[in-house]
N, CA and C atoms of all chains as a GROMACS GRO file, in nm:
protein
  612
    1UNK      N    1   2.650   7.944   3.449
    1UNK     CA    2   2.722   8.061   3.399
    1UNK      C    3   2.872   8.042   3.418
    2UNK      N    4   2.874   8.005   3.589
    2UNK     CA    5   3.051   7.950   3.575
    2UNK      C    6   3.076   7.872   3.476
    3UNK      N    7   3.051   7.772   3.467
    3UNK     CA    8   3.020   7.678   3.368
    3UNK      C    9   3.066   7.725   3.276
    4UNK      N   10   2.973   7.745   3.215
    4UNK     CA   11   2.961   7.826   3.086
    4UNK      C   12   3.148   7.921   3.027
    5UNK      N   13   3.159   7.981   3.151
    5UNK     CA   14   3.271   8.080   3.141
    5UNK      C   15   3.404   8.001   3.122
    6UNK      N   16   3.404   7.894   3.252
    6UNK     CA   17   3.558   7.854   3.223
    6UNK      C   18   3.585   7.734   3.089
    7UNK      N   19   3.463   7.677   3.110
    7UNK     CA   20   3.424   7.616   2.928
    7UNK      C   21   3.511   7.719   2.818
    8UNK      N   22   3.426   7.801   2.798
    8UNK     CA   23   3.502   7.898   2.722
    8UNK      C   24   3.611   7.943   2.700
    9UNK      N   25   3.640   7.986   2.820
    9UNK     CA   26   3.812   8.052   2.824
    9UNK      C   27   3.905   7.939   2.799
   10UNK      N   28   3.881   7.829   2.837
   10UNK     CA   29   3.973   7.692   2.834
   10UNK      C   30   4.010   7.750   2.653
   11UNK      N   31   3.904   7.736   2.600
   11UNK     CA   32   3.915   7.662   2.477
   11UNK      C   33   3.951   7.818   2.355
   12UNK      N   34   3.914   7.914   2.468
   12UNK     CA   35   3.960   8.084   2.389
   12UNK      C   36   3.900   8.110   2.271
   13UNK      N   37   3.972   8.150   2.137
   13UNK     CA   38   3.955   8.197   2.001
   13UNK      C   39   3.946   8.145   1.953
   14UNK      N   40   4.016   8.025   1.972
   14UNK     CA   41   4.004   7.935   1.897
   14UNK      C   42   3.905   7.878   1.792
   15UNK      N   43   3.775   7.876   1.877
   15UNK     CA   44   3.620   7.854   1.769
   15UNK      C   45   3.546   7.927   1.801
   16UNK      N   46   3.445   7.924   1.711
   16UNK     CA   47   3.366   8.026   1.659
   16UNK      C   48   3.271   8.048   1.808
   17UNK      N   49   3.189   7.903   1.816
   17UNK     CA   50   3.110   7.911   1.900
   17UNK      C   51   3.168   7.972   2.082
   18UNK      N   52   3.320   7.960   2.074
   18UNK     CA   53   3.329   8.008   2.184
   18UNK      C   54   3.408   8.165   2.228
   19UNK      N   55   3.457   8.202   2.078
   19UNK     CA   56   3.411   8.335   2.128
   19UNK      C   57   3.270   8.397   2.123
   20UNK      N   58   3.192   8.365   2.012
   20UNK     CA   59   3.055   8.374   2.099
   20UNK      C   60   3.015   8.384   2.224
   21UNK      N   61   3.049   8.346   2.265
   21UNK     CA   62   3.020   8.288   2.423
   21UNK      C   63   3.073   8.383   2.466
   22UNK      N   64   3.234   8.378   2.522
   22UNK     CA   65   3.306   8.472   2.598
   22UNK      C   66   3.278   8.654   2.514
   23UNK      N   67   3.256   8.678   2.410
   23UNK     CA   68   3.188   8.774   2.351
   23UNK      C   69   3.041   8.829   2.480
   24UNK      N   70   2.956   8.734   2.454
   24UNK     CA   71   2.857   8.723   2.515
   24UNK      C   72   2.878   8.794   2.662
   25UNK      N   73   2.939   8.724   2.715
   25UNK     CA   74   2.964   8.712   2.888
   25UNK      C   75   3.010   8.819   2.914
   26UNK      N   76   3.152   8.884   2.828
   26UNK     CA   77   3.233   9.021   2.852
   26UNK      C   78   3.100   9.120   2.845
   27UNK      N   79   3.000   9.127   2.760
   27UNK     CA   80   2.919   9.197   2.726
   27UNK      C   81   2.805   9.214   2.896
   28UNK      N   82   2.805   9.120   2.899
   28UNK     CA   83   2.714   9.105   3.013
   28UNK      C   84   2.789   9.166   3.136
   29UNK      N   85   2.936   9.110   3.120
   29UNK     CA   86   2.992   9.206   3.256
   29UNK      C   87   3.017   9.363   3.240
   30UNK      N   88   3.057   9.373   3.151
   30UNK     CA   89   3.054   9.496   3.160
   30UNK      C   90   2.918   9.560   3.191
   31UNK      N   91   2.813   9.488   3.130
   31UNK     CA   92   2.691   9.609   3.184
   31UNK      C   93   2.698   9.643   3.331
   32UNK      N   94   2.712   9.478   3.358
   32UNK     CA   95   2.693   9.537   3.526
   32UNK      C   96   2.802   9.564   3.594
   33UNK      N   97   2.892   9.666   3.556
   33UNK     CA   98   2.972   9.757   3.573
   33UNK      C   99   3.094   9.619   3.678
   34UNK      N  100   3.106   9.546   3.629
   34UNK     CA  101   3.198   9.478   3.678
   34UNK      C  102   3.347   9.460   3.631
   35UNK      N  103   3.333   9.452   3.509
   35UNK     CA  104   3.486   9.550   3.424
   35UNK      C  105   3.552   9.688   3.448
   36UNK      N  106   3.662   9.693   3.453
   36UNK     CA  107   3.742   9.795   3.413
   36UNK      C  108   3.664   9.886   3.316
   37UNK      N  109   3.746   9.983   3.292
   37UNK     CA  110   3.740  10.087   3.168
   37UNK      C  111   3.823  10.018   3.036
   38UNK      N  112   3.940   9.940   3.063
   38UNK     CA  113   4.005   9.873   2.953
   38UNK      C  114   3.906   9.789   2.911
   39UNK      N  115   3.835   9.715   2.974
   39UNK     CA  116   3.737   9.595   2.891
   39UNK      C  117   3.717   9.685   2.740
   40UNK      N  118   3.684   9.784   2.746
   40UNK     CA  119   3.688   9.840   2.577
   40UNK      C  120   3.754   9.800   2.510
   41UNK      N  121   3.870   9.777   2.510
   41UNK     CA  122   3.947   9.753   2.411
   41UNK      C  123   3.978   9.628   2.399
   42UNK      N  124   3.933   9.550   2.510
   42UNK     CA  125   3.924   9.403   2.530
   42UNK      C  126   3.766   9.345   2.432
   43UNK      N  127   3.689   9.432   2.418
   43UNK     CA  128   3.563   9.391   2.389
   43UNK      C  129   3.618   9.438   2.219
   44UNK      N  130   3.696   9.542   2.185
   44UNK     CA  131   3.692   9.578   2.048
   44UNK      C  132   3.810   9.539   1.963
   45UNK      N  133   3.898   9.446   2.020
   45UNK     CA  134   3.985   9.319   2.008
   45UNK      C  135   3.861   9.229   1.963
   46UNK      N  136   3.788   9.179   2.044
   46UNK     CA  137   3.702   9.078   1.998
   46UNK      C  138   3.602   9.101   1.843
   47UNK      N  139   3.593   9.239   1.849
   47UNK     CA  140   3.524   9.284   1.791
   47UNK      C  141   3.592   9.318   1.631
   48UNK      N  142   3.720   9.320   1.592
   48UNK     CA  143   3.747   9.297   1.492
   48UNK      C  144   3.814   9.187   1.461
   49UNK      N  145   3.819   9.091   1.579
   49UNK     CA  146   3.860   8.952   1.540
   49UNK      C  147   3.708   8.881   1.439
   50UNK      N  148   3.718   8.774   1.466
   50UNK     CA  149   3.638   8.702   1.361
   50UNK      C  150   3.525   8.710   1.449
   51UNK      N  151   3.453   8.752   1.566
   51UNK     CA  152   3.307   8.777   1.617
   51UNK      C  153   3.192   8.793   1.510
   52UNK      N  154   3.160   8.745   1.510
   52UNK     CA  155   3.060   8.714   1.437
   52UNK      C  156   2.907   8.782   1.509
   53UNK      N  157   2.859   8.938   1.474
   53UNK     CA  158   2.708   8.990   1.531
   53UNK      C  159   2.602   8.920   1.482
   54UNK      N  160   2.504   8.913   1.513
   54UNK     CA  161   2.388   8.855   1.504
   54UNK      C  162   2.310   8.885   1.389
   55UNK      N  163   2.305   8.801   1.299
   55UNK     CA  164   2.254   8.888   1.145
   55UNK      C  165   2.215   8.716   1.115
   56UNK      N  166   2.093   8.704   1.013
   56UNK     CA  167   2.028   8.573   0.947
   56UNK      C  168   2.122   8.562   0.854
   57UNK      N  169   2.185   8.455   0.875
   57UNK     CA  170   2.258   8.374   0.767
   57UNK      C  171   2.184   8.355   0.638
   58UNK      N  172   2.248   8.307   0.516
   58UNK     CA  173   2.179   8.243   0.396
   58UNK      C  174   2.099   8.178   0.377
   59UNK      N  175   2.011   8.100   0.270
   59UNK     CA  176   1.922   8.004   0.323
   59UNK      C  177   1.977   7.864   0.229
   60UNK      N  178   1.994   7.773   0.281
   60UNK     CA  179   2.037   7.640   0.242
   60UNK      C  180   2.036   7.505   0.374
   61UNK      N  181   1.957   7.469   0.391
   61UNK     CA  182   1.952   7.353   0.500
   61UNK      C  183   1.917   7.430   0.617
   62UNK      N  184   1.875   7.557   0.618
   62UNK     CA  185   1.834   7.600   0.715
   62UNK      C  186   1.746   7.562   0.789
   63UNK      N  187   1.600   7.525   0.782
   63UNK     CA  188   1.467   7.495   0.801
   63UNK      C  189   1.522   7.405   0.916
   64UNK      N  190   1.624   7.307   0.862
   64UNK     CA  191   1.638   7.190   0.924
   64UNK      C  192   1.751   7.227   1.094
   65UNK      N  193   1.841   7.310   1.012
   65UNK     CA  194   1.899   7.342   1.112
   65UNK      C  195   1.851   7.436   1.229
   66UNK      N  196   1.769   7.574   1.243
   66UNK     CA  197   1.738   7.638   1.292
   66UNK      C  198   1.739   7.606   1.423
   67UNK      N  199   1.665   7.519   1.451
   67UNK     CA  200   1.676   7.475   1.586
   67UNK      C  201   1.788   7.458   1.675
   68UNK      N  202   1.912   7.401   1.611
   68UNK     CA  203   2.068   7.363   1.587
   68UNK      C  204   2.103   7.509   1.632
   69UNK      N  205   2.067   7.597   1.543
   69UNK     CA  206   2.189   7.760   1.554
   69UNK      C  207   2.130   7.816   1.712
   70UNK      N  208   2.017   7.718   1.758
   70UNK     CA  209   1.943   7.852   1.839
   70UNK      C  210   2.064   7.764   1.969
   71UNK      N  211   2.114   7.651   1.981
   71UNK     CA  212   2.172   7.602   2.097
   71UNK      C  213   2.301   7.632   2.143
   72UNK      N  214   2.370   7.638   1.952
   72UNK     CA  215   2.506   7.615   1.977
   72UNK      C  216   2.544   7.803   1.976
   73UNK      N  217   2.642   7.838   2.046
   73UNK     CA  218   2.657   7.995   2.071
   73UNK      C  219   2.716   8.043   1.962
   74UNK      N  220   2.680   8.138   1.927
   74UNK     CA  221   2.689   8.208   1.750
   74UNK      C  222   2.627   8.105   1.660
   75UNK      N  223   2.576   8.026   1.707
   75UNK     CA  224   2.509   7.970   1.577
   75UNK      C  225   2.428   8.056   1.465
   76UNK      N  226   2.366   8.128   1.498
   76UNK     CA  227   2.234   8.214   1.443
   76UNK      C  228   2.312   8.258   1.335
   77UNK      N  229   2.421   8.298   1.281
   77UNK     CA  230   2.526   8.350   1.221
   77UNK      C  231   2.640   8.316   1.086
   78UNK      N  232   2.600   8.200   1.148
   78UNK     CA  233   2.698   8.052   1.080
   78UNK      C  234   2.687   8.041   0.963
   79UNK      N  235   2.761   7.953   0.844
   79UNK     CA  236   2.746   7.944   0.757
   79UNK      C  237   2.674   7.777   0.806
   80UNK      N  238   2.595   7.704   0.737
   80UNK     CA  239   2.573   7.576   0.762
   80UNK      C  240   2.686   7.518   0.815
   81UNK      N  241   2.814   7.488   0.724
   81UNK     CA  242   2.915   7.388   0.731
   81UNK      C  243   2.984   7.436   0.862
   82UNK      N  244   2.988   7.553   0.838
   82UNK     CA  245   3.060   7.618   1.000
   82UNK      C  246   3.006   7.561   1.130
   83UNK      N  247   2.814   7.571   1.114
   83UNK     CA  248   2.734   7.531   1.202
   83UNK      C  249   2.774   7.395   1.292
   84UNK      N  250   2.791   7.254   1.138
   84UNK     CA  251   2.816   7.139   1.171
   84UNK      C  252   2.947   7.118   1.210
   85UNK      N  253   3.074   7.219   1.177
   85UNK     CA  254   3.185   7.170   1.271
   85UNK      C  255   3.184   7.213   1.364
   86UNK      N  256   3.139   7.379   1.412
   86UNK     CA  257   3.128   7.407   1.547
   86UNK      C  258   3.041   7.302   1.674
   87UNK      N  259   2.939   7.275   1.589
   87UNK     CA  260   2.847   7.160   1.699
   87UNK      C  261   2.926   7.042   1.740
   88UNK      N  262   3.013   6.996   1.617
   88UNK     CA  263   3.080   6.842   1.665
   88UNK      C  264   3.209   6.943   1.772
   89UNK      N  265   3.261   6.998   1.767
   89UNK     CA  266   3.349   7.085   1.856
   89UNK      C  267   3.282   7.125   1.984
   90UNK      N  268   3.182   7.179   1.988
   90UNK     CA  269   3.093   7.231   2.107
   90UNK      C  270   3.060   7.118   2.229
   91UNK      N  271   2.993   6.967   2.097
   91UNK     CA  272   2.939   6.907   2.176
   91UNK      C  273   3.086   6.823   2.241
   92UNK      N  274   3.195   6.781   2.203
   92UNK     CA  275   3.307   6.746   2.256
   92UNK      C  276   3.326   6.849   2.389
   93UNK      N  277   3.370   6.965   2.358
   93UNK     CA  278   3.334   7.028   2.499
   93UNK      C  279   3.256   7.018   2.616
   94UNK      N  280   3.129   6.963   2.584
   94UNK     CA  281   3.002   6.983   2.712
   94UNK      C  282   3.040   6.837   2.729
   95UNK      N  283   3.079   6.743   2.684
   95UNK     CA  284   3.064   6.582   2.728
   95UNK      C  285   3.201   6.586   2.770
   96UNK      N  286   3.310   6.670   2.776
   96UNK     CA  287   3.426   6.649   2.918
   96UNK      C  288   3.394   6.728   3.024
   97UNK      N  289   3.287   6.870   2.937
   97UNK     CA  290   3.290   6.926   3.073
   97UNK      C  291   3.196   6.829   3.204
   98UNK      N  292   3.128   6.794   3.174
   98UNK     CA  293   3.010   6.669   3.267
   98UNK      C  294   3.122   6.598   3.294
   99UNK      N  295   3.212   6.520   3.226
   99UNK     CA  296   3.305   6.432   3.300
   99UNK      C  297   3.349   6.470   3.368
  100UNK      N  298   3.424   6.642   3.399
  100UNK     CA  299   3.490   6.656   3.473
  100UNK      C  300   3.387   6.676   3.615
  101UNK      N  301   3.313   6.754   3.592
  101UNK     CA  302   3.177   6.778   3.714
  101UNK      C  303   3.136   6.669   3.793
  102UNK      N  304   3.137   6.589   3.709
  102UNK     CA  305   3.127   6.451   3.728
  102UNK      C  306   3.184   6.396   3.875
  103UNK      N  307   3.328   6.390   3.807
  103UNK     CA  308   3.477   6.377   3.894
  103UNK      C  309   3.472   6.477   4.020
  104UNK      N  310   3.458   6.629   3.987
  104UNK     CA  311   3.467   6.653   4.118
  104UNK      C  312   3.360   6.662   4.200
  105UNK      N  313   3.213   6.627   4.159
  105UNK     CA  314   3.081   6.577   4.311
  105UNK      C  315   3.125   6.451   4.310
  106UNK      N  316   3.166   6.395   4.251
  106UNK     CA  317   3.185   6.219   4.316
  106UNK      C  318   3.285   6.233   4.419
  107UNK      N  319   3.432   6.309   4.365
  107UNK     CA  320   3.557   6.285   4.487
  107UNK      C  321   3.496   6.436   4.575
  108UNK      N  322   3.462   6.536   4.602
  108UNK     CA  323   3.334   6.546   4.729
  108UNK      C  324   3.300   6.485   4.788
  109UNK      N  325   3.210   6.398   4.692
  109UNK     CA  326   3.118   6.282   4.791
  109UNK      C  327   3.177   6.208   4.879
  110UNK      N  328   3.344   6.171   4.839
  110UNK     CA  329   3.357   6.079   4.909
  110UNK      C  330   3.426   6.076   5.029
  111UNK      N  331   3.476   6.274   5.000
  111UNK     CA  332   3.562   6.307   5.115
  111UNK      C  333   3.471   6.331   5.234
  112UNK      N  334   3.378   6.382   5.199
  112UNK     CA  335   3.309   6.432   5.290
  112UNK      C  336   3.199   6.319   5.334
  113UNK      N  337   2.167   7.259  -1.901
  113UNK     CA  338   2.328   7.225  -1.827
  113UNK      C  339   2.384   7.347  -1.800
  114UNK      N  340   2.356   7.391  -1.918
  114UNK     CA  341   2.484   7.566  -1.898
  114UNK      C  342   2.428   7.644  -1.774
  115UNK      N  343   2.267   7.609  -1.752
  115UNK     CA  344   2.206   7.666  -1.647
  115UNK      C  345   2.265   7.652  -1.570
  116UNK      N  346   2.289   7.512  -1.502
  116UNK     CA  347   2.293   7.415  -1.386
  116UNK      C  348   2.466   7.520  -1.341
  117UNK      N  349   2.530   7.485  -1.447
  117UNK     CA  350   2.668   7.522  -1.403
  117UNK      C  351   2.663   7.640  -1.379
  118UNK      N  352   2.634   7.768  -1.428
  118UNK     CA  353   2.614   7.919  -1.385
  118UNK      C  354   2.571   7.897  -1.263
  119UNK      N  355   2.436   7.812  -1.219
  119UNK     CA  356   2.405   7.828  -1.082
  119UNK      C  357   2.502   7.769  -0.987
  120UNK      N  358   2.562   7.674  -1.061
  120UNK     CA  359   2.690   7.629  -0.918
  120UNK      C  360   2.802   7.710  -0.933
  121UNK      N  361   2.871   7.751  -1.002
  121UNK     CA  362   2.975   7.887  -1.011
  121UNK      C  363   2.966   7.954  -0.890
  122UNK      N  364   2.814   8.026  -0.990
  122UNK     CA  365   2.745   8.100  -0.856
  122UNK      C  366   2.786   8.070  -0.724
  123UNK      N  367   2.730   7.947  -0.690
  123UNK     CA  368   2.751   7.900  -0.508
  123UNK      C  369   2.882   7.890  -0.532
  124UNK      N  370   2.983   7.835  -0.584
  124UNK     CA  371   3.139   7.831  -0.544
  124UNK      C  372   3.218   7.955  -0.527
  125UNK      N  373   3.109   8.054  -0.556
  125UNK     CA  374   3.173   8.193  -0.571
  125UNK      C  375   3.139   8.201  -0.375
  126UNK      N  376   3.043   8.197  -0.336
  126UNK     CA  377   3.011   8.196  -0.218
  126UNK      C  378   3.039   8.147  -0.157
  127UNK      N  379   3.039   8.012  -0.154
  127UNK     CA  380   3.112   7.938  -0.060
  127UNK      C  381   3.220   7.763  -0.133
  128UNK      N  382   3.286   7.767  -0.096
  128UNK     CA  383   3.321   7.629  -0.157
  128UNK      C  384   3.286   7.539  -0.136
  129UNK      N  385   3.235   7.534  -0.057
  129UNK     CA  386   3.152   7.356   0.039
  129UNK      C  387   3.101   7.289  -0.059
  130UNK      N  388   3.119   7.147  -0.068
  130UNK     CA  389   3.038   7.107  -0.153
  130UNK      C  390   2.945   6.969  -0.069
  131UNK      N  391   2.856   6.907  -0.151
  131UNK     CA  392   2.759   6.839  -0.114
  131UNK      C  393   2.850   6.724  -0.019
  132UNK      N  394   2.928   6.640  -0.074
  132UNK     CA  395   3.038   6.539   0.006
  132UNK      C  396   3.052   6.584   0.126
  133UNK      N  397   3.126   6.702   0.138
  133UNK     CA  398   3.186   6.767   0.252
  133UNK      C  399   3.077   6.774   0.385
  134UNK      N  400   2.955   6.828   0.305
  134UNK     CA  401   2.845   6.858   0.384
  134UNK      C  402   2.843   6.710   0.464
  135UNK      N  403   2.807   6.634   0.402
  135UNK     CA  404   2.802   6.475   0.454
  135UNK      C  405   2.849   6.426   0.504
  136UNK      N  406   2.987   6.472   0.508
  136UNK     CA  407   3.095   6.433   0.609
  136UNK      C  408   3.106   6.472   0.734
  137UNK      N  409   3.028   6.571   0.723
  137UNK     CA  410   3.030   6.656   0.838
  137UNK      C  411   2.907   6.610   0.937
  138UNK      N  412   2.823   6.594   0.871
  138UNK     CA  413   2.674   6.537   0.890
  138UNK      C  414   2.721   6.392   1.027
  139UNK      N  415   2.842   6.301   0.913
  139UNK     CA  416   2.867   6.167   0.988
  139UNK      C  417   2.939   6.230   1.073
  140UNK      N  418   3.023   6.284   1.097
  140UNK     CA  419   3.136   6.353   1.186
  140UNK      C  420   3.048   6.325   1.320
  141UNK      N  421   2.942   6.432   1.296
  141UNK     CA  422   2.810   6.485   1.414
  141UNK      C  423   2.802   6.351   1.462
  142UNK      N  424   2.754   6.237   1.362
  142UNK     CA  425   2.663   6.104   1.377
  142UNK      C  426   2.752   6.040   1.482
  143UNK      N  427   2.869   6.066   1.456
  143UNK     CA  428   2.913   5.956   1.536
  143UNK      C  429   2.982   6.022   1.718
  144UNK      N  430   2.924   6.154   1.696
  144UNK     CA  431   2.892   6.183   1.844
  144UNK      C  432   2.771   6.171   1.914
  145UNK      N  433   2.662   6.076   1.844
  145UNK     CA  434   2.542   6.120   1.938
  145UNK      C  435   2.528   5.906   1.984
  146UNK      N  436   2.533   5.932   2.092
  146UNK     CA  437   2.522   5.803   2.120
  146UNK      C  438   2.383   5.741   2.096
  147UNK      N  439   2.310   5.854   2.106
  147UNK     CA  440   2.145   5.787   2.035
  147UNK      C  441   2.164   5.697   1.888
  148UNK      N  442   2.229   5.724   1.800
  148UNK     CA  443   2.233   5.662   1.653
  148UNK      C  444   2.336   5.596   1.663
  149UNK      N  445   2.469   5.654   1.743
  149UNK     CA  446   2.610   5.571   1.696
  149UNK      C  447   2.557   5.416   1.758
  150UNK      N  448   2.506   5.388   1.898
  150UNK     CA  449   2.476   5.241   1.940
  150UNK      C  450   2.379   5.182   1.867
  151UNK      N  451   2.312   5.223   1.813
  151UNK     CA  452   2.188   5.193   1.728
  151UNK      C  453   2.169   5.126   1.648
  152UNK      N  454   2.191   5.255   1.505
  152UNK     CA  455   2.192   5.232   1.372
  152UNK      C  456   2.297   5.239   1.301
  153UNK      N  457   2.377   5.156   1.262
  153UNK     CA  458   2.488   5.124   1.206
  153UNK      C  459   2.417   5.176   1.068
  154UNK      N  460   2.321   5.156   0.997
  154UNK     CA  461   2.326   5.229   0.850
  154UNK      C  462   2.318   5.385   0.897
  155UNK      N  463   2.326   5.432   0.721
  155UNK     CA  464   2.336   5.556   0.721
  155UNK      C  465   2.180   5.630   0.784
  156UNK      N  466   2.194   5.700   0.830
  156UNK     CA  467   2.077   5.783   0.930
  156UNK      C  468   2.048   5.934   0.856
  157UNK      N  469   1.945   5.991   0.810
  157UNK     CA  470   1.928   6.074   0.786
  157UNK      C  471   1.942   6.249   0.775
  158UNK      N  472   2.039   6.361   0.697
  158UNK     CA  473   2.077   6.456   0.816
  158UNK      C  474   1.988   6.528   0.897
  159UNK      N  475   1.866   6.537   0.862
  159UNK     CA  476   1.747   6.563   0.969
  159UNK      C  477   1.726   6.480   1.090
  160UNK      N  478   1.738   6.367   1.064
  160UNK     CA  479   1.755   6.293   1.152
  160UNK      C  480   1.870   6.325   1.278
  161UNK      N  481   1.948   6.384   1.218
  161UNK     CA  482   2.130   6.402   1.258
  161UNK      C  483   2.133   6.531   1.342
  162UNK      N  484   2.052   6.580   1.240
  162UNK     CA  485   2.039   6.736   1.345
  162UNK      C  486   1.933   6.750   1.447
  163UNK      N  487   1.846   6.631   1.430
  163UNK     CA  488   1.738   6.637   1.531
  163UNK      C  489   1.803   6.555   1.698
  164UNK      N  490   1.870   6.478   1.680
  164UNK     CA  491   1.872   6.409   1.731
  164UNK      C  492   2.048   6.509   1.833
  165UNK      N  493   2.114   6.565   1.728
  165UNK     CA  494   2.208   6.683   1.790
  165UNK      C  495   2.150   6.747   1.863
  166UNK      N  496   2.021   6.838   1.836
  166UNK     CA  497   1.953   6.904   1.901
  166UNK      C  498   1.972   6.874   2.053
  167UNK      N  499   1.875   6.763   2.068
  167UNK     CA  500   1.821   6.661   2.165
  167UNK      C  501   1.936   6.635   2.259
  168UNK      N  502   2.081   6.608   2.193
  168UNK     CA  503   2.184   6.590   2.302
  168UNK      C  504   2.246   6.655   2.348
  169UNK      N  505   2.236   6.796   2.261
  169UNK     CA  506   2.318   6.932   2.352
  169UNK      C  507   2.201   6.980   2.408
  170UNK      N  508   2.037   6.934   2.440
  170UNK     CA  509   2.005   6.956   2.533
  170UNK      C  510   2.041   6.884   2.682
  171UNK      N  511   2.032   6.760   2.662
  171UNK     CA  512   2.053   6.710   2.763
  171UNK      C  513   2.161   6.707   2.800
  172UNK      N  514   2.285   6.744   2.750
  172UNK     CA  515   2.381   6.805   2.833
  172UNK      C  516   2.447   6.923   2.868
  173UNK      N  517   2.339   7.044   2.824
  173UNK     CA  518   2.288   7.122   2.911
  173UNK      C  519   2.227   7.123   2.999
  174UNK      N  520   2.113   7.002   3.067
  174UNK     CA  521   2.083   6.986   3.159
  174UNK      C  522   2.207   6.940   3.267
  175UNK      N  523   2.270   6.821   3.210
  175UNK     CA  524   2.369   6.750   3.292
  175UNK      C  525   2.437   6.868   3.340
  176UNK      N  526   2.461   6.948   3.274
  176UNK     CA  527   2.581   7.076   3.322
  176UNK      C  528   2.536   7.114   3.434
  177UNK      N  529   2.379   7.175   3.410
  177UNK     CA  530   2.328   7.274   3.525
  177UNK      C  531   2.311   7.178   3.645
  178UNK      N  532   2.238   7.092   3.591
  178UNK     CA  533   2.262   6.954   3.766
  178UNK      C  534   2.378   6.941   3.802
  179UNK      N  535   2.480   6.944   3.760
  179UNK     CA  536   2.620   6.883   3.778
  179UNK      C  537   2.675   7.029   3.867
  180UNK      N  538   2.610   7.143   3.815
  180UNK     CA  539   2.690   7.260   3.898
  180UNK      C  540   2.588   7.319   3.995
  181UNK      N  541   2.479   7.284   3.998
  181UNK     CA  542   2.415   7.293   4.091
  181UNK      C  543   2.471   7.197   4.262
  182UNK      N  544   2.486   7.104   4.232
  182UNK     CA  545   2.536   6.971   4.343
  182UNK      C  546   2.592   7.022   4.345
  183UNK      N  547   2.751   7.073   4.259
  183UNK     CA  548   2.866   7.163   4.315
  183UNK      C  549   2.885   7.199   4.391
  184UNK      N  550   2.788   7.339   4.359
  184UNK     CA  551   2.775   7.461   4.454
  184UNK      C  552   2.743   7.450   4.598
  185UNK      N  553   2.664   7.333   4.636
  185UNK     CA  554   2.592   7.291   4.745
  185UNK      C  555   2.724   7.207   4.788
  186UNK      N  556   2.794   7.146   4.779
  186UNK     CA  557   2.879   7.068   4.817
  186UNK      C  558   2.989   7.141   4.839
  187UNK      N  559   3.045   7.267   4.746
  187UNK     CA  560   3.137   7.364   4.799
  187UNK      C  561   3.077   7.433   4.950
  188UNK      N  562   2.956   7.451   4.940
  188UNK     CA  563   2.904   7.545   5.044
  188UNK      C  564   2.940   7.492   5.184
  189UNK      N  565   2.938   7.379   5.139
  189UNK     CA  566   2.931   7.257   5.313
  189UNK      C  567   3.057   7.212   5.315
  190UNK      N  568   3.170   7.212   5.222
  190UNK     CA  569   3.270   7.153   5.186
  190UNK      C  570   3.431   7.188   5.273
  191UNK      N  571   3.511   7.124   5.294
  191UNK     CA  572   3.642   7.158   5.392
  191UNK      C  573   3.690   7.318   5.318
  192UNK      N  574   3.666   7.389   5.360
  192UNK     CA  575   3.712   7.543   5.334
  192UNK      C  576   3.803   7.528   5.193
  193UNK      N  577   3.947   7.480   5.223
  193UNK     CA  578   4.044   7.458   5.134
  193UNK      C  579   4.037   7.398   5.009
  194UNK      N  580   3.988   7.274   5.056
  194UNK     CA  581   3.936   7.227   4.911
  194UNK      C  582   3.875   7.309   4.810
  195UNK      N  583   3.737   7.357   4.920
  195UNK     CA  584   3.648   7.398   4.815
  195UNK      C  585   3.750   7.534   4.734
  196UNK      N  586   3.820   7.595   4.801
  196UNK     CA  587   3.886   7.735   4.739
  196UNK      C  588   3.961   7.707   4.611
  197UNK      N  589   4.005   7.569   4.619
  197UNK     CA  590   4.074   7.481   4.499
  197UNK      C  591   3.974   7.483   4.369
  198UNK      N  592   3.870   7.436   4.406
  198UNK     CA  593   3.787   7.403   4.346
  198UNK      C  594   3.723   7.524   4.238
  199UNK      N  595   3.713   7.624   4.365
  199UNK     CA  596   3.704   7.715   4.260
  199UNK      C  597   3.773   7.832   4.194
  200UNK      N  598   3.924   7.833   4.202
  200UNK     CA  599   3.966   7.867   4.184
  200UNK      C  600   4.002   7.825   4.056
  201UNK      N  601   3.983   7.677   4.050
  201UNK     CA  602   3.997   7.605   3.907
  201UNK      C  603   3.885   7.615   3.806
  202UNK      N  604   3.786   7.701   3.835
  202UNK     CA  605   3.626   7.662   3.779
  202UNK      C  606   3.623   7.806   3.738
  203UNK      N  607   3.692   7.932   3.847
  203UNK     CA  608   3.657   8.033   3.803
  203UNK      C  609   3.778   8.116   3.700
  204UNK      N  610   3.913   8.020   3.670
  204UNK     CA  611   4.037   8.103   3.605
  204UNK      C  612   4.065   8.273   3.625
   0.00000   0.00000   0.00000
């Protein structure tokens, strides 16, 4: 979930799949009353930015992709082509974030 | 023909993407998955492309959760200071 969070925020508005995400997460904090009262307007900023709600996309290469929208965050939503640049974007993200994780249990390991 | 073109209008009215683009995008993917890029130097299938995407943003979703699992355990036991670094950088 940390994970997950500072992933996100690094990379902000920037793409689709990651306000998804930070969409996601604000949503989740606020339930559990861990936000402010401003998160509203923080959540409805997001909410007329380009957020994308959960609704079945068109059908064209879908069949194939489905599996694809269920991983990448807002996928479910996507237009196909959107799908395939958000994934090559997403997956660049998760293969530094492991590098960096990487980096800091190894220099751990070695201090300790 | 006159069919064919009404029905692609149609889609350009919707979206502009066209078949190339799609493909490009397809290789874009290809040449992040180290399963095919070391592999198969010919062209690889986009089912193939998306199956095999699938497959690697699973497994590094796994890598993540192992990777922050050890973390956490290593902050827990870890020189106070450091670890506060650590997450202070993890949590923004």
């Amino acid at each position: 979930m940390v994970a997950d969070a500072s992933m996100a925020s690094v990379v902000g508005y920037k793409r689709a799949w990651s306000r998804a995400m930070l969409w996601k997460i604000r949503n989740q904090s606020r339930r559990h009353g861990l936000l402010a009262k401003k998160s509203n307007s923080h959540a409805n900023r997001l909410r007329k930015s380009k957020v994308v709600k959960p609704k079945i996309a068109k059908t064209e290469n879908f069949d194939q992709a489905s599996e694809l929208r269920k991983l990448v965050p807002g996928g479910e939503a996507m237009e196909y082509s959107n799908l395939l640049e958000e994934t090559a974007h997403y997956i660049k993200c998760l293969t530094t974030q492991v590098g960096i994780f990487d980096e800091l249990v190894k220099g751990e390991i070695v201090d300790i | 023909m006159s069919g064919r073109r009404s029905r692609s209008t149609q889609a350009s009215a919707v979206s502009r993407i066209t078949d190339d683009q799609i493909n490009d995008l397809v290789s874009k993917l290809q040449q992040l998955l180290p399963e095919i890029r070391d592999r198969c130097s010919d062209k690889v299938s986009a089912a193939r492309v998306l199956q095999e995407t699938c497959n690697y943003i699973r497994s590094l979703h796994r890598e993540v959760d192992d990777l922050s699992e050890r973390l956490s355990e290593l902050l827990a036991t870890a020189d106070p200071a450091q670890a506060a670094i650590i997450r202070n950088l993890l949590m923004q």
